[in-house]
N, C-alpha and C positions, 0 to 999 in steps of 0.2 A: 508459568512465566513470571506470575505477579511474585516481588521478593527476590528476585536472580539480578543479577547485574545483566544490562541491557547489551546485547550484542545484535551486530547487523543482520544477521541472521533473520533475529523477529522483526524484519521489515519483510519479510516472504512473508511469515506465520498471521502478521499484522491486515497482509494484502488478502490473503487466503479467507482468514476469517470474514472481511468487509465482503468478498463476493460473496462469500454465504451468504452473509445477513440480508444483502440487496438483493438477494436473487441474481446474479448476474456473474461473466465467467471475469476468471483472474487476468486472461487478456484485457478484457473492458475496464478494470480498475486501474492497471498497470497503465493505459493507454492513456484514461483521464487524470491520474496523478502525476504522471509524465508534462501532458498537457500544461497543469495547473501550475508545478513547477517553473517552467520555461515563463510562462505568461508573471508570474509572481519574480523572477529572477532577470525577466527580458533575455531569455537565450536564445 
């Protein structure tokens, strides 16, 4: 990915990897970057 022009796509590939790393599933990230979103943008 590093080097390619950034496409929306690797915000999956982006999400995927961070559950890895946390140990934790891809609902639980999507859930609290959702969250974080809202609260940083007031939605």
């Amino acid at each position: 990915v590093r080097g390619e022009r950034n496409e929306p796509l690797f915000v999956l590939w982006t999400a995927e990897k961070l559950a890895q790393l946390r140990n934790t599933s891809l609902d639980e990230v999507v859930a609290q970057t959702t969250a974080n979103a809202e609260q940083l943008f007031a939605i």
